[in-house]
C-alpha positions in Angstrom: 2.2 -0.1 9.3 1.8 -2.7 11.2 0.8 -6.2 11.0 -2.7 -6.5 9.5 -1.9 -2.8 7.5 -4.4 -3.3 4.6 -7.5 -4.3 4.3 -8.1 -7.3 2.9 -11.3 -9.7 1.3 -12.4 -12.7 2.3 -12.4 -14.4 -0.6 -8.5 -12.9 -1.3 -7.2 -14.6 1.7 -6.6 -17.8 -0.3 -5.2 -16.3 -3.1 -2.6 -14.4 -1.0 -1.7 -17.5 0.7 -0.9 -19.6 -2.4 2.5 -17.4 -2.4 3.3 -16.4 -6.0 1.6 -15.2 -8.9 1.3 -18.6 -11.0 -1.4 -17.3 -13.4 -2.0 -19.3 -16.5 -0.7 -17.4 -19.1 2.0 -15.2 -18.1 5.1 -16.0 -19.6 8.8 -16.0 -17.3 11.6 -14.7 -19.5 15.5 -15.6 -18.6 17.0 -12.9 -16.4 18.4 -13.0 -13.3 16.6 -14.1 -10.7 14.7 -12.3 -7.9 11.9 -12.8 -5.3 9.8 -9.8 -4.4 8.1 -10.5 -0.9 5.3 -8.2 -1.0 3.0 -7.9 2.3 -0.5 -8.8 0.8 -2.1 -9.0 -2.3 -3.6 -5.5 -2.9 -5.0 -3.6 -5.7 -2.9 -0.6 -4.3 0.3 -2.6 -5.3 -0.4 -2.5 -8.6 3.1 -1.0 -9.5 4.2 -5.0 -9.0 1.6 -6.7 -11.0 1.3 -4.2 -14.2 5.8 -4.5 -13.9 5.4 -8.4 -14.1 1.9 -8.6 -16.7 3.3 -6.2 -18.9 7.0 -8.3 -19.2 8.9 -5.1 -17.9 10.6 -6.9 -15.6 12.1 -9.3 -18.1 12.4 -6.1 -20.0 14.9 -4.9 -17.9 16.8 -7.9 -17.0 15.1 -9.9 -14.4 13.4 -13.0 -13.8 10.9 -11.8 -11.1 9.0 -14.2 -8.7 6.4 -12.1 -7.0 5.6 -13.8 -3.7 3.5 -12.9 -0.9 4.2 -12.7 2.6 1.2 -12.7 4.3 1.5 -9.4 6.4 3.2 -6.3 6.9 5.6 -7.2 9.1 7.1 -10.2 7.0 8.9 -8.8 4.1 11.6 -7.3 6.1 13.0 -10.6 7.6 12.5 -12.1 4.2 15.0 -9.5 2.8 17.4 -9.6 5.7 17.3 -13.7 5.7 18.1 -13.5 2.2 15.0 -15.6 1.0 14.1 -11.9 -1.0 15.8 -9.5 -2.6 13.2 -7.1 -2.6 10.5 -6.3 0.3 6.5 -4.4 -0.2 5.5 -2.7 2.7 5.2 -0.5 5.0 8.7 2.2 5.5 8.0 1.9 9.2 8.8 -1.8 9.1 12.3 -0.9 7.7 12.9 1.2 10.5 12.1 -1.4 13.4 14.7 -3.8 11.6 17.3 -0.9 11.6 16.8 -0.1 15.2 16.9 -4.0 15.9 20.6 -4.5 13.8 19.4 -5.2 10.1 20.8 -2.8 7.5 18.0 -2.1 5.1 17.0 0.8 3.1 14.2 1.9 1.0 15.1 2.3 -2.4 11.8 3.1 -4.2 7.9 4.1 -3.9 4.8 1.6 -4.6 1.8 3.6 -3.3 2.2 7.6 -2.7 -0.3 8.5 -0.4 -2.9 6.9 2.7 -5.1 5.4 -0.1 -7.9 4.3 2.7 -11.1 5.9 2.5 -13.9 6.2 5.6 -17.3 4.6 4.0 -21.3 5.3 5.5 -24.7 5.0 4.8 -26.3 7.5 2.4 -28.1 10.0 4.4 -24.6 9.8 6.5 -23.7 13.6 8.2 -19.8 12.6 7.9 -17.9 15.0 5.9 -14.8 16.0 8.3 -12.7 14.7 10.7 -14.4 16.8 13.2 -17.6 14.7 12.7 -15.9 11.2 13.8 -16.4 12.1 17.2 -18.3 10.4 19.2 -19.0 7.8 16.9 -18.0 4.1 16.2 -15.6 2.9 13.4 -15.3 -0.2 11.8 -11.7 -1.5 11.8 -9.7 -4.4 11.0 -8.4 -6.5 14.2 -5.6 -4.3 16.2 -2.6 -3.7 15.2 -3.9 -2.5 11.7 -3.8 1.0 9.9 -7.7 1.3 9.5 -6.6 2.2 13.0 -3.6 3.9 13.1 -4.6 6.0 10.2 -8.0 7.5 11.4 -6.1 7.6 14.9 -3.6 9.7 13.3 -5.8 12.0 11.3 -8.2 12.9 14.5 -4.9 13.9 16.3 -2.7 15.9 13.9 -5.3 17.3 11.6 -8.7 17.1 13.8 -6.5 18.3 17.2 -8.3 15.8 19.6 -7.8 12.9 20.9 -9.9 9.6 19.7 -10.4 7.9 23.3 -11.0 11.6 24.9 -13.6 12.3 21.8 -15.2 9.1 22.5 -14.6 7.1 19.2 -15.0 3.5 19.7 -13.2 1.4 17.3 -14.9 -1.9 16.5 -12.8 -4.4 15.5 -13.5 -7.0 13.0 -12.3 -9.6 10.3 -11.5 -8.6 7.1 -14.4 -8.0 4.9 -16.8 -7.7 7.8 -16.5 -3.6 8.2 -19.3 -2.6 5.4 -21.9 -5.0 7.0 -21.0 -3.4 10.4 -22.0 -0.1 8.8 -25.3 -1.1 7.0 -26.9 -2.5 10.1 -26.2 0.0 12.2 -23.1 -1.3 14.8 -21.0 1.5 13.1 -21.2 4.8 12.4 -18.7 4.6 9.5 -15.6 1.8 8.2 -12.3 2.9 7.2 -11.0 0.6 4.7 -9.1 0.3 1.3 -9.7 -0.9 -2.1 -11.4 -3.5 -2.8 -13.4 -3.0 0.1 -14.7 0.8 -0.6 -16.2 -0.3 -4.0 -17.9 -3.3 -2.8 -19.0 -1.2 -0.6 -20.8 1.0 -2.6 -21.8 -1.5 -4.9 -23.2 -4.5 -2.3 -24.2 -2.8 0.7 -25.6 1.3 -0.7 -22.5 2.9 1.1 -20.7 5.8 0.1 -17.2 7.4 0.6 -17.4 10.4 3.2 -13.7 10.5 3.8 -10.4 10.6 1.9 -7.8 10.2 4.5 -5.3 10.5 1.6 -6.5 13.9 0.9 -6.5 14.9 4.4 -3.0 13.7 5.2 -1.5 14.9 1.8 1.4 13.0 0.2 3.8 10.3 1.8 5.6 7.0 1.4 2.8 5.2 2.3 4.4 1.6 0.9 7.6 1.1 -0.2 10.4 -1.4 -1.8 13.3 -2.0 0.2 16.5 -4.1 0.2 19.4 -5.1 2.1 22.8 -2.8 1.9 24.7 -5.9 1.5 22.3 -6.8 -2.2 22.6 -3.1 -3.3 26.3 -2.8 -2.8 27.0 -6.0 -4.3 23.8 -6.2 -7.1 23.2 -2.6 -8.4 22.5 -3.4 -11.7 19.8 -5.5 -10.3 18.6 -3.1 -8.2 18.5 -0.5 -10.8 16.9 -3.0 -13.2 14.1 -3.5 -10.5 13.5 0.5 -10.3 13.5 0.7 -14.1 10.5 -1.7 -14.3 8.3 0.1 -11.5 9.5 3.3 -13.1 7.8 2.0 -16.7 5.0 0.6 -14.8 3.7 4.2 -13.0 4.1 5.8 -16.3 2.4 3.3 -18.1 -0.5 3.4 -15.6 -1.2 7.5 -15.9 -0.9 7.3 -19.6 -3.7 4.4 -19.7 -5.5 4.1 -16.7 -7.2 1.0 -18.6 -3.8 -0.6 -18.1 -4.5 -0.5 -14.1 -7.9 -2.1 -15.0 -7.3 -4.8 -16.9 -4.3 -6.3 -15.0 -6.5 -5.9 -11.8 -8.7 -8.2 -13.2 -6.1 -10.6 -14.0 -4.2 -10.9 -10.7 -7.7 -10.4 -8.6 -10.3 -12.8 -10.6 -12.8 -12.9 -7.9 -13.6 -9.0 -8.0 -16.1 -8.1 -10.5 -15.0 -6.4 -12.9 -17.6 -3.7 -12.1 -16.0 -2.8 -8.5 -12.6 -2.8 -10.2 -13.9 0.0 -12.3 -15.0 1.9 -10.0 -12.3 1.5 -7.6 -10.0 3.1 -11.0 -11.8 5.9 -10.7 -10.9 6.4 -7.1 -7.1 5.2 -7.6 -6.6 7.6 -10.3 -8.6 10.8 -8.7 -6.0 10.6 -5.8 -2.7 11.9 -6.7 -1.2 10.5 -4.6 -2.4 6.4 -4.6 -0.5 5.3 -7.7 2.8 7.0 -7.9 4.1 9.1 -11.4 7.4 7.7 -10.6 8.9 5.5 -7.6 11.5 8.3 -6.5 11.0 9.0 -2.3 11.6 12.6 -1.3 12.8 13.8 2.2 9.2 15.2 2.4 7.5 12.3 1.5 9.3 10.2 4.2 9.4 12.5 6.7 5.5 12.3 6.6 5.3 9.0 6.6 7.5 9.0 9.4 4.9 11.5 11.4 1.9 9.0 10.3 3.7 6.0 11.7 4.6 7.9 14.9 1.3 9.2 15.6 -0.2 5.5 15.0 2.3 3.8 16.9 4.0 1.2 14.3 7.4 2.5 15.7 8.7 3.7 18.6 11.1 6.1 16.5 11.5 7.8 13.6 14.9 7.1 11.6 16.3 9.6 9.2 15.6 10.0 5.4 19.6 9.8 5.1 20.1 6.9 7.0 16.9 4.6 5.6 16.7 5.7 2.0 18.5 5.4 -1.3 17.0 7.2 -3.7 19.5 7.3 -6.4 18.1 3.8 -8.6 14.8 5.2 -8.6 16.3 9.1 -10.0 18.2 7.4 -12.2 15.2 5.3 -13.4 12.1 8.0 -13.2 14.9 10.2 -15.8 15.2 6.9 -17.9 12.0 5.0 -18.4 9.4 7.1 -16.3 8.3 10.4 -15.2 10.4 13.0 -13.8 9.9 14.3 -10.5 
């Protein structure tokens, strides 16, 4: 949501700088040409990675490079430059370019729900938003959503405000939240996968909060493009929407699919954290997506989320910054119906 919007590992920071996928192995059919700018390399946009492993790209016409950006904030003047035809991240970033002049829209869903969790030590109290007060929260560096979306939740489900309640947010580097926890500078860490499973698994923490169950279902990330590329490309575009569409509904049927990519495009996680951060993925319903189609519900709660957290100043309408037909038309044809 805004720039430093997921959580990400140390040791993925290199990995997520080297740009595009390049891994040994996976093989680039003809097709037209496309680069997908995604924000970071996260296990949450797996929609991407099982669409290129899994050829359905190719499948459906297009030779994808899958490149990434480096934050949250980058994708959109990636599409708008024309260096991308297809931008990963957060809605709200689509709506600052609109209200700056760029003409953008959101033409499908990657992750369907806040899939950040709040992690503590065992014999933790935690269980509701209520109990955050007063204590101190291990965050990513401001401006990030392990932020915004605890910020959020305390004010439009918990009714109070954060600074009022006395939360403290403590702000640190990327993988530095669980040790913050375990020694006792924070109460509790909000964070995403991979982070909640190493968690559990290196430092004895535990998940007390699912802030994707509290806030219910949204367009948490989505895939945009510029007007002028859908007017002018839509078999592309609709291409594009057919492979995420196969991806999601390959995903639910397996959920060994998610897995086994994962460990493919993030070779540095065990593969027992992976496993165990399936499990969490797939008892949300609202992480990984049945199908990429946006409602007018699901953006309008986004919209809320994104207000309440500050990554925009305004909220644009669902008529004005989405396109849903390519993902209908593809959910009906090679996915899951809504």
């Amino acid at each position: 949501m805004v720039m430093d919007r997921r959580s990400l590992l140390k040791f993925s920071l290199a990995s997520a700088a080297a740009g595009t996928f390049g891994l040994p192995g996976i093989a680039r059919a003809a097709g037209t040409p496309v680069v997908v700018s995604e924000a970071l390399r996260l296990g949450m946009y797996a929609t991407l990675y099982v669409a290129a492993d899994k050829g359905l790209f190719a499948k459906h016409g297009l030779e994808a490079d899958v490149s990434t950006a480096g934050g949250i904030a980058l994708p959109t003047p990636m599409v708008l430059s024309g260096r991308a035809q297809f931008g990963v991240t957060s809605p709200g970033m689509s709506v600052n370019a609109v209200r700056e002049g760029g003409k953008i829209k959101n033409i499908a869903k990657i992750v369907g729900g806040v899939s950040m969790w709040a992690m503590a030590r065992p014999d933790s109290a935690i269980k509701s938003i209520e109990d955050l007060k007063g204590k101190t929260i291990a965050t990513l560096k401001f401006p990030s959503s392990t932020i915004q979306v605890p910020t959020y939740a305390m004010k439009a489900v918990g009714k109070f405000d954060p600074k009022e309640a006395g939360v403290t947010f403590l702000e640190l580097p990327p993988g530095a939240q669980a040790a913050a926890v375990k020694d006792g500078r924070a109460d509790v860490a909000t964070a995403f996968e991979w982070d909640i499973s190493i968690g559990a698994e290196q430092f004895g923490l535990k998940p007390v909060l699912s802030f994707g169950d509290i806030i219910g279902p949204l367009c948490f990330t989505s895939a945009m493009a510029s007007e002028e590329f859908i007017a002018k490309n839509p078999a592309t575009v609709q291409g594009f929407c057919n492979a995420l569409a196969e991806a999601q509904k390959l995903m639910h049927q397996d959920n060994a699919v998610f897995t086994q990519v994962a460990e493919k495009y993030f070779p540095k996680v065990a593969p027992s954290v992976i496993a165990n951060a399936t499990k969490n993925f797939f008892g949300s319903r609202t992480a990984i997506p049945q199908n990429p189609t946006i409602s007018q519900e699901e953006w309008e709660r986004d919209m809320q989320l994104e207000l309440g957290g500050g990554s925009i100043k305004e909220a644009l309408p669902y008529a004005q910054m989405v396109d849903n037909s390519f993902a209908l038309k593809a959910a009906k044809d090679f996915g899951v119906a809504g």
